[in-house]
BABA-862170 format. One record per residue (C-alpha): x, y, z. Coordinates in steps of 0.5 Angstrom, whole numbers, plus 2048, in hexadecimal, padded with zeros to 3 digits. Last residue first. Example, Ala and Ser with C-alpha at 12.3 -4.5 7.8 and 13.67 -1.06 7.14 Angstrom:
81B7FE80E/8197F7810/
***
This chain:
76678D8D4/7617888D3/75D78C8CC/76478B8C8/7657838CA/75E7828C8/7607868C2/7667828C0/76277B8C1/75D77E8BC/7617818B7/76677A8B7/75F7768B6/75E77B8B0/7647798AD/7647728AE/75D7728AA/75F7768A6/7647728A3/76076B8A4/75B76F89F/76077089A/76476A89A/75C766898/75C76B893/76276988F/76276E889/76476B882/76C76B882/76E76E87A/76F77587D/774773883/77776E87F/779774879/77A77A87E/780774882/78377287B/78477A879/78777B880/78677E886/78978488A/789784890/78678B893/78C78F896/78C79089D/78979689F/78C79C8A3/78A7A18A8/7907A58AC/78E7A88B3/7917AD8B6/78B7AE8BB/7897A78BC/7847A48B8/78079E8BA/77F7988B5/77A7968B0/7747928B2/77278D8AD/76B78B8AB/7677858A9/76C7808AC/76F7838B2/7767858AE/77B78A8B1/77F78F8AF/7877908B0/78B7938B5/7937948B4/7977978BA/79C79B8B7/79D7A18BD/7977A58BA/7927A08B7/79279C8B0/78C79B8AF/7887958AB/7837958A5/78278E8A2/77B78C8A4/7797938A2/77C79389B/77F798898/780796891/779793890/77579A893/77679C89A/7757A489B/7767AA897/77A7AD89D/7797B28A3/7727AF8A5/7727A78A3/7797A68A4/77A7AA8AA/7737A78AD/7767A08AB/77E7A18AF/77A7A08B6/7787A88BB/77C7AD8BD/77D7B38BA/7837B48B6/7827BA8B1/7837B68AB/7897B68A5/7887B389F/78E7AF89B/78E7AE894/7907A988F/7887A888F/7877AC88B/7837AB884/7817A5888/77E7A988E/77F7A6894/7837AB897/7887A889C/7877A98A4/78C7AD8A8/7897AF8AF/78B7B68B3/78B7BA8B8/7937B78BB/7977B98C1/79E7BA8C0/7A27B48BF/7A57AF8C4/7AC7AC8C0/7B17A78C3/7B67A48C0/7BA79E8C1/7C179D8BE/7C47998C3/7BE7958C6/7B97978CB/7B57928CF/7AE7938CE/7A87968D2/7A47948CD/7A378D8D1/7A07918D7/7A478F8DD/7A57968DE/79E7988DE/79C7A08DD/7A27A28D9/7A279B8D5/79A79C8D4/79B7A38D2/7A17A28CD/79C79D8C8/7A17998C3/7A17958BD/7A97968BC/7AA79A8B5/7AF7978B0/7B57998AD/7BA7998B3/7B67998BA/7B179D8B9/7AC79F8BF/7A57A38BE/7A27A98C1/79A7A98C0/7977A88C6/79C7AC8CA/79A7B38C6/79E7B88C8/79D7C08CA/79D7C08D1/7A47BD8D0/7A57B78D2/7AA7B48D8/7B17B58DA/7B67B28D6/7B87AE8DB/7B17AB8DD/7AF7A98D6/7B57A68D4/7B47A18DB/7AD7A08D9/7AF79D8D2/7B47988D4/7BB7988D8/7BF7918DA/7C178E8D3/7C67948D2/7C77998D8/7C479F8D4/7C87A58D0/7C37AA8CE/7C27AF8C8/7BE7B48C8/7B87B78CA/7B77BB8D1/7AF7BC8D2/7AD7B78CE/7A87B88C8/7AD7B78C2/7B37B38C2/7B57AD8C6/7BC7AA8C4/7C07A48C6/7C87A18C7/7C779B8CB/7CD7998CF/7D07938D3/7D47908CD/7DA78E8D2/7D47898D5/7DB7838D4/7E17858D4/7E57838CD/7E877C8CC/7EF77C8C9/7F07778C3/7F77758C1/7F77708BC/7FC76B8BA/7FE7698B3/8057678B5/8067668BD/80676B8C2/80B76A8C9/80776C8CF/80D7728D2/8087778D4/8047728D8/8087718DD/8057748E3/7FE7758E3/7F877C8E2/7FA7788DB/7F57738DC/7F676F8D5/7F176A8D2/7F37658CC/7EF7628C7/7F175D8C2/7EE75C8BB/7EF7558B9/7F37528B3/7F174B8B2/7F67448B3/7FC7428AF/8017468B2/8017468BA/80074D8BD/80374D8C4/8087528C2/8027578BF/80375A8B8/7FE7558B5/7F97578BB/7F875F8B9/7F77638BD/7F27688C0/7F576C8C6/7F076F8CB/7F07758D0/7EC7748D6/7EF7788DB/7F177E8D8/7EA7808D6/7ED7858D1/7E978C8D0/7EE7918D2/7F278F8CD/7F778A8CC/7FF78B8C9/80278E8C3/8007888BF/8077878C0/8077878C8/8017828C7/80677D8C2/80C77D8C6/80777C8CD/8057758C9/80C7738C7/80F7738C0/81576D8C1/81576B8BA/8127708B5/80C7718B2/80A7768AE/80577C8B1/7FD77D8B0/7FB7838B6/7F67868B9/7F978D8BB/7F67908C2/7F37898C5/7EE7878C7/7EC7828C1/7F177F8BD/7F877C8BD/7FB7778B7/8007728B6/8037708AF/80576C8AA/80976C8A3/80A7658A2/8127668A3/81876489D/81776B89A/81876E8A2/82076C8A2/82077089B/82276C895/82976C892/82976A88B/82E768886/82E76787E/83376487B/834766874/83B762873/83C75D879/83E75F880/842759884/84075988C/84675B890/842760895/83D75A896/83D75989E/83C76089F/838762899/83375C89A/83075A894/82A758891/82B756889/825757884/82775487E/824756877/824752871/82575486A/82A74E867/82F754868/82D754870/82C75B873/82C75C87B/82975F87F/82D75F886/82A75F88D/82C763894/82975F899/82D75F89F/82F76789D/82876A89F/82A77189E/8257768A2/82C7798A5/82F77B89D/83477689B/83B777897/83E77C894/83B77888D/84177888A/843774890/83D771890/83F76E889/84576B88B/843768892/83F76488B/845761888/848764881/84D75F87F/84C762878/84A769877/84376B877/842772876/83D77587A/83577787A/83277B880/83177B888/83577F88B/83477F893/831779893/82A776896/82777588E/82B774888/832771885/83277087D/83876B87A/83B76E873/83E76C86D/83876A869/837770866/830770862/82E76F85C/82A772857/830775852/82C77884E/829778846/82A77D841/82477D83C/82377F835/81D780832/81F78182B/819785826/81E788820/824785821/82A786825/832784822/837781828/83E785827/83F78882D/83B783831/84177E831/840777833/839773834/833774831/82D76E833/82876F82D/82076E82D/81D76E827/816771825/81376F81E/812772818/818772816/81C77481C/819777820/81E778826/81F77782E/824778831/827774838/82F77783A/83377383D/83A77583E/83777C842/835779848/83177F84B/83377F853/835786853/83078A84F/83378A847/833790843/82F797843/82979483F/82D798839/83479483A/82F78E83A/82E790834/834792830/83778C833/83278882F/83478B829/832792825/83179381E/82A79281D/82A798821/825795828/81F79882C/81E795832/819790836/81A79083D/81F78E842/824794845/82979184B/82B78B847/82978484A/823782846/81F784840/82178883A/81C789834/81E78A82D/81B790828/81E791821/81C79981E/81679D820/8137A181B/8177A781A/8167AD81E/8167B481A/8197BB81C/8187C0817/81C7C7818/8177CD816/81A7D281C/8207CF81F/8217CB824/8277CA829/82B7C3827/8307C382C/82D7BE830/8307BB836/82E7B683A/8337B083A/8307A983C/8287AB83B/82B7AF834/82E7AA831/8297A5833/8247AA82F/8277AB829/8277B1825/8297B281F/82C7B881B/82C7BD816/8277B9811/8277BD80B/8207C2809/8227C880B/8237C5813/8217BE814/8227BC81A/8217B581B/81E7B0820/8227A781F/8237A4825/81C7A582A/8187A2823/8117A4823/80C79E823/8087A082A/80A7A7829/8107AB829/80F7B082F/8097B5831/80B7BB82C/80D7BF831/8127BA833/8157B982D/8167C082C/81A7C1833/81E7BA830/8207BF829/8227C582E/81E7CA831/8227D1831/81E7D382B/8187D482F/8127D082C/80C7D0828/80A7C9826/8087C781F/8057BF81F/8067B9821/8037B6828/8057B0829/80A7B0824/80D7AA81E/80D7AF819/80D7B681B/80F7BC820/8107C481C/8137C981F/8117D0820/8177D3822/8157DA829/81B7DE82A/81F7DE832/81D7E5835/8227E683B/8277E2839/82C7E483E/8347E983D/8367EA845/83C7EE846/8407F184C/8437F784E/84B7F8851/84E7F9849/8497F9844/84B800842/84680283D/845804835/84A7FF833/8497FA838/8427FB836/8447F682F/8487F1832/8437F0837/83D7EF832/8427EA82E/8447E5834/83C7E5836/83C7E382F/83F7DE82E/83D7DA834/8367DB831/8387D982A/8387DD826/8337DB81F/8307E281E/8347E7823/8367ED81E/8377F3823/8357FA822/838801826/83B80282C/83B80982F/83480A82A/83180382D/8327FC82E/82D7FB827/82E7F2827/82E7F081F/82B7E881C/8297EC816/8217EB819/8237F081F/8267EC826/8227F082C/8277F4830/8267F4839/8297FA83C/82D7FB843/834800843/837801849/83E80184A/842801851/83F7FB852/8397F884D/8397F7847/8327F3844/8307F183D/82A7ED83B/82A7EA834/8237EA831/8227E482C/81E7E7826/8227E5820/8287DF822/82D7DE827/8307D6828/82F7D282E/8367CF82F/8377D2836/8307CF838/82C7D683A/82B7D9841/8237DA840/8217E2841/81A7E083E/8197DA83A/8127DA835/8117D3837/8167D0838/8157C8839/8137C483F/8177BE841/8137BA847/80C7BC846/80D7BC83D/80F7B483F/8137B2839/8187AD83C/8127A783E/8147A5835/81B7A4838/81B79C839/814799834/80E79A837/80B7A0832/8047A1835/8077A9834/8047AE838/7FF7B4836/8027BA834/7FE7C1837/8047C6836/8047CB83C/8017D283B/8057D883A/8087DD83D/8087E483A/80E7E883A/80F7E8832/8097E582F/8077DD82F/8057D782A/8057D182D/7FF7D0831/7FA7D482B/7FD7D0826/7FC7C982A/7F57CB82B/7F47CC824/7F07D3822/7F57D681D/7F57D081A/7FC7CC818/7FB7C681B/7F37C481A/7F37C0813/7F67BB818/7F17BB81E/7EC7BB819/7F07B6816/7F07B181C/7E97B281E/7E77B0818/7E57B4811/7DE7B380F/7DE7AE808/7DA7B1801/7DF7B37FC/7E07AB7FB/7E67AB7FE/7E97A87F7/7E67AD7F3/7E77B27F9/7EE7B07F9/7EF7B17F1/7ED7B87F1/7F17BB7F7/7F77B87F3/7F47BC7EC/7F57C27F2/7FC7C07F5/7FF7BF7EE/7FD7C67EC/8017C87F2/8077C47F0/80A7BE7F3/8127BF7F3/8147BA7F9/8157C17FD/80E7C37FB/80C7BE7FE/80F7BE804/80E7C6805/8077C4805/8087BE809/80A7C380F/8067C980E/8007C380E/8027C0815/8047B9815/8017B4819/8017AD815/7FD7A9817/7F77AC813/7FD7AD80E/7FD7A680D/7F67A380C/7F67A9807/7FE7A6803/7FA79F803/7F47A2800/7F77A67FB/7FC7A07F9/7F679C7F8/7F27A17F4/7F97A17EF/7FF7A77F0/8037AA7EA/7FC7AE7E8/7FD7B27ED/8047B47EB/80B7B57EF/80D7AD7F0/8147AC7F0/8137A97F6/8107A27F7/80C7A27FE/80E79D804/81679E803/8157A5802/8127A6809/8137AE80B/8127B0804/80B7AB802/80A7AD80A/80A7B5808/8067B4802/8007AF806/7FF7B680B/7FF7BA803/7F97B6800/7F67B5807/7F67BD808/7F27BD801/7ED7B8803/7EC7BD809/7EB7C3804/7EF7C8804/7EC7CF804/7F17D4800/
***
C-alpha cells in the first residue's frame, strides 16, 4: 500500500513521542488521544527528527499502535495539515529512506564479491570536543569486508564465509559459507559445524579441532580468515546527522556506524548513544570513553537500533589544561572529571584558583574554587578558567654579545661580574671589554645603564636580573670608510682602519690597469679629518695629487672618508668603429683614427664605387638620424662641409643608380598612396601635373617641397603671381606640408569682413612690380 507523506510524518512524529517521553505523554495508542496542538508540535518534531519509516513502524507498533489506528491517525494529520501543504525538503529526504531508488540505499547495499561505493555522510557542524572524530575520510567503514582479519571478539553468524588454509605436509584449502542455522558444511571427511554465536577466537580452536581428526596437523600450518563478512542493516536515528537505514559488513562496530551516518548532530549528545537490539538497550556508547580507550566489542547485527540522545550538560574550559574547549559533561561529573577529560593542567597552571563563571538565577555569577576538584559539581552553561602563572624567574643574571657562551645564568649571591664572564668562557677577539654595560632593573621600574671596564671592574657586585652586554669594538665606531676608483682592476669600497696607507688600498684593489696615469693620481679628503682642522670652523674639501713614478708614495697615510681617484691616460678612446655599405668596391667594417678621419679617407680605404652606384643619393646615419649629405662633393673637395668627420657608429650607404621620382596621388579617395614616375629631369610641377592629378586645396604649390637622395630638403618658391617648384633628382621624394588648419572663429571673421579693395590693389601692384623686375633680370641673362 502507498504511504502518504502525511502518513510518514504521523509514523516519523511516533517514533520521537518513544524516543522523547519526557517531552511527549506516553500511554497514548489512540488518535483521538492527541489535541490539534499536540499534532502540530509532534510534526515540527518529526521534520527534525530523522528516522527511517521501517524503523518508526517497528516503534509503533512496539507502543501497541494498531493498524487501524494508523489510518484514523492519517486522517487527523491531513485535517490539521489542512490536506493541501507540498512536502519539504526534509520530509522529501524523510519519506525517502527506504525506497528502492534511495541513493543512500543504492550505496549501501551490495552483493557478494562486489565492492561497494563509499557512504557520502556530510560533516558534522558539532563544536563540542569529539564531534571532529567522526570523519568517514579517516575511519572508513566495511563494506562488504572480503578476506578481513576479524577482531578476536567478532562473533559468527548466517552469510559469513570462513576461509580455510592448511598447508605444509597436508594441503587442504576451501572457503564454506555460514548457512541460515548458523552451521559451516566442511565436507563429506569432515561433516557440519554449528558456528552461530562463536567467536572468531573460538572458532579457529574449533576448526582445528575438528580436522585433527581427519588429518595429522603435525609439521603443517593453519590459517582460519573471514573471507566474506555477512551484510546487517542498521538503523542510526535521533540526534544524527545523516539518520537513516545503513547497509554494512557485520564487522563494523557502533563508532563504524556512527561514522556513516555523519556523527551526532549540532544538539546530539556525545555521552549518551544506545544499542538497541530486540527492543532492550544492550549498551551505551560514550565517546570520551572511546577517545581514551578505543575499544568496541559491540559488533552490530542485522535490525539493531542505534539512537543519539539530546545533548546533555555543556561547560566550556579555558586556560592552561593541554585540550581547552567546550566539553560535553554527565551531570554526575566534577571539576576534576573535566580537566581529566582536557588532558590535565599544563606546567604553569595555578591549579588553587580556579575562575567559574555561572548562571545563577537569571544572572551570571563569577565564583573563584579553590580546594578539591574531586568533589567540586559542574552545572549546565559553566565557563571555567584556569589561570597561569605569567611570572618569570627572577633568579637569573643574563650575558650576551662578544662571549663565547652567552646565555641566562643562576644568580647566587656575591656573584661578581669576573664570575659571569668566567661563565661566559670569557671574550671573543672583537670584544670591546673598556665599555662593557650592565641594564639593570630597578623595583621602582627604573632602568640603569652602567658602563664598565671588565678589567678594572672584575669584582663589581651582579643583582637579580642583571643584564650585561659586551659590544664589538667597531659598534663604538661611526662606520667610515676609504674608497678607490678609476684605473683600476677592482674599484673598491672598504672600512676604515687605522694605519691604511695609499699603496695597501691599490694592491687591494688588485692593482692599477694599463689605463692609469700614475703621475697625476689625486686624494680627496675631507679637512675634519686633517691634524691642522680647528673645531669650530667649516669643513672643506682637500685635494691632494700624487706622483707615483716618485719614491715614497706607497706609504701616503689615508684618512676616514678618503677617496683614492686614479686618473686614466688621456686619448686611450683613439678609435671609431664604422661601416660603409652598398656601392663600394670592399664594403664593411673599418676601424678610423678617432677625430682625425672624415668621409674621403672612408672613401679612399674601402676602394671606391662601383659602376653601379649612385653618389647623389648615398646618405649618412649617425645613430637614429640621417645626416644631410652630398658624397660627390666630399669626394671631389676635401675641405668640402660633407666631407664629415666620422663618429663611432657611422654608417655610410651609396645606393645602386635610381630611374625614378615618388610623388603622391592627388587623388582624395587615395591620396594615402604613393606613385612612381620615370625620372626624367625636369621641377617637381611637370611630375605633378603629368603623372599625378595635379594641385588641388590639400596639395597646395606654395607648399610642396622635395626630399632629395642623400636628405637634402628643397622646397618651392614664391614670386608673387606664381611659385616655382623645385628640381627633381633621380630618387627624388615629393611631398606637401600639411595645409593649416583653421578654426570655426577664423572661417567666421573672414566671412563677416567686407572686402577692402584699396589692399587688393596695393597687392597687385606689388605683385606686378615683382614680375617685371624679374623679367628685366630674365631677359639680361
Amino acid at each position: 500500500m502507498k504511504i502518504t507523506k502525511h502518513f510518514f510524518l504521523f509514523i516519523a512524529l511516533i517514533g520521537i513521542a518513544i524516543n522523547a517521553s519526557a517531552q511527549i505523554p506516553g500511554g497514548k495508542t489512540k488518535a483521538s488521544d492527541y489535541s490539534d496542538a499536540e499534532i502540530k508540535t509532534m510534526i515540527q518534531k518529526a521534520e527534525s527528527a530523522g528516522m527511517s519509516e521501517g524503523q518508526v513502524i517497528q516503534l509503533a507498533k512496539a507502543r501497541g499502535m494498531s493498524d487501524a489506528e494508523v489510518a484514523s491517525f492519517q486522517k487527523r494529520v491531513q485535517s490539521v495539515k489542512g490536506g493541501t501543504s507540498t512536502p519539504s525538503t526534509e520530509e522529501t529526504n524523510l519519506g525517502s529512506l527506504n525506497q528502492k531508488d534511495d541513493t543512500r540505499e543504492k550505496n549501501a547495499t551490495f552483493e557478494k564479491g562486489v565492492k561497494p561505493q563509499p557512504v557520502v555522510v556530510a560533516k558534522s557542524n558539532n563544536k563540542v570536543y569529539g564531534s571532529a572524530l567522526f570523519d568517514s575520510k579517516r575511519f572508513p567503514t566495511f563494506q562488504g569486508a572480503t578476506s578481513v582479519k576479524p577482531p578476536l571478539m567478532y562473533e559468527i553468524g548466517p552469510g559469513d564465509e570462513i576461509g580455510i588454509l592448511v598447508y605444509g605436509n597436508n594441503y587442504l584449502n576451501k572457503v564454506v559459507e555460514v548457512d541460515q542455522r548458523g552451521r559451516i558444511d566442511l565436507g563429506v571427511n569432515f561433516g557440519k559445524v554449528y558456528v552461530n554465536g562463536v567467536r572468531f577466537e573460538k572458532l579457529q580452536k574449533m576448526i582445528k579441532s575438528v580436522l585433527r581428526n581427519r588429518i595429522n596437523l603435525s609439521g603443517s600450518e593453519l590459517d582460519i580468515t573471514l573471507a566474506y563478512s555477512r551484510l546487517v542493516r542498521v538503523n542510526v536515528t535521533g540526534d544524527v546527522t545523516n539518520p537513516g537505514t545503513y547497509t554494512m559488513s557485520a564487522v563494523n562496530t557502533m563508532f563504524n556506524a556512527l561514522v556513516a551516518a555523519g556523527g551526532p548532530s549540532k544538539t546530539g549528545s556525545l555521552r549518551k548513544i544506545e544499542l538497541i537490539r530486540d527492543g532492550k538497550v544492550k549498551s551505551t556508547f560514550d565517546v570520551y570513553d572511546f577517545l581514551n580507550n578505543p575499544s568496541n566489542s559491540d559488533y552490530l547485527r542485522d535490525g539493531d537500533f542505534i539512537l543519539v540522545k539530546p545533548q546533555g550538560y555543556t561547560v566550556s574550559l579555558s586556560g592552561a589544561v593541554l585540550r581547552p574547549g567546550r566539553y560535553e559533561i554527565k551531570k554526575s561529573e566534577t571539576l576534576q572529571d573535566l580537566v581529566d577529560l582536557a588532558g590535565g593542567f599544563q606546567a604553569n597552571a595555578t591549579t588553587s584558583n580556579i575562575g567559574i563563571v555561572r548562571y545563577v538565577g537569571n544572572k551570571k555569577s563569577y565564583i573563584t574554587h579553590q580546594g578539591s576538584l574531586d568533589g567540586f559539581p559542574l552545572k549546565n552553561g559553566d565557563a571555567i578558567q584556569v589561570m597561569s602563572q605569567t611570572k618569570e624567574a627572577t633568579n637569573k643574571v643574563s650575558l650576551s654579545g662578544e662571549v663565547w657562551v652567552p646565555g641566562t645564568f643562576a644568580w647566587v649571591e656575591g656573584m661578581t661580574l669576573n664570575h659571569l664572564f668566567e661563565k661566559g668562557s670569557g671574550f671573543t677577539p672583537y670584544a670591546e671589554t673598556e665599555k662593557v654595560f650592565v641594564i639593570r632593573h630597578e623595583i621602582d621600574g627604573k632602568v640603569d645603564y652602567i658602563k664598565l671596564s671588565a678589567q678594572n671592574n672584575k669584582d663589581f657586585m651582579l643583582q637579580p636580573m642583571d643584564e650585561v652586554v659586551v659590544f664589538q669594538k667597531e659598534y663604538f665606531g661611526d662606520g667610515l670608510f676609504v674608497k678607490v676608483q678609476g684605473a683600476v682592476r677592482n674599484p673598491k669600497k672598504l672600512e676604515y682602519k687605522r694605519g691604511l696607507v695609499l699603496s695597501g688600498l691599490i694592491d687591494f684593489a688588485g692593482g692599477l690597469n694599463y689605463q692609469a696615469e700614475e703621475t697625476n693620481v689625486e686624494i680627496i679628503r675631507k679637512k675634519i679629518f686633517s691634524d691642522d682642522y680647528k673645531k669650530g670652523t667649516p669643513n672643506k674639501t682637500i685635494r691632494i695629487m700624487i706622483d707615483m713614478s716618485k719614491e715614497g708614495w706607497e706609504q701616503t697615510p689615508l684618512l676616514p672618508e678618503d677617496i683614492v681617484n686614479i686618473r686614466k691616460i688621456t686619448n686611450l678612446s683613439d678609435r671609431s668603429n664604422v661601416n660603409v655599405i652598398g656601392e663600394i668596391t670592399f664594403p664593411g667594417s673599418y676601424v678610423l683614427d678617432k677625430d682625425h678621419s672624415r668621409v674621403s679617407d672612408l672613401y679612399q680605404l674601402s676602394g671606391g664605387l662601383t659602376k653601379y652606384a649612385y653618389p647623389e643619393a648615398a646618405e649618412l646615419k649617425r645613430g637614429n638620424k640621417v645626416v644631410v649629405f652630398n658624397l660627390k662633393k666630399a669626394i671631389k673637395n676635401p675641405k668640402s662641409k660633407f666631407n664629415y668627420l666620422l663618429q663611432e657608429g657611422d654608417i655610410m650607404s651609396i645606393p645602386k643608380t635610381l630611374d625614378y621620382v615618388l610623388l603622391p596621388n592627388t587623388d582624395t579617395l587615395q591620396n594615402n598612396r604613393s606613385l612612381i614616375a620615370p625620372y626624367s629631369g625636369g621641377r617637381a610641377g611637370y611630375y605633378m601635373r603629368n603623372y599625378s592629378l595635379g594641385f588641388d586645396k590639400d596639395h597646395l604649390k606654395r607648399r610642396l617641397y622635395v626630399e632629395h637622395p642623400g636628405g637634402q630638403v628643397k622646397r618651392s618658391r614664391h614670386f608673387g603671381l606664381f611659385v616655382l617648384t623645385p628640381k627633381v633628382k633621380a630618387g627624388s621624394k615629393i611631398k606637401f606640408q600639411p595645409s593649416p588648419v583653421k578654426t570655426e572663429k577664423q572661417k567666421e571673421k573672414k566671412e563677416g569682413e567686407p572686402m577692402d579693395w584699396n589692399k587688393f590693389f596695393e597687392n597687385l601692384t606689388t605683385k606686378l612690380t615683382a614680375v617685371a623686375t624679374l623679367w628685366v633680370l630674365v631677359s639680361r641673362i
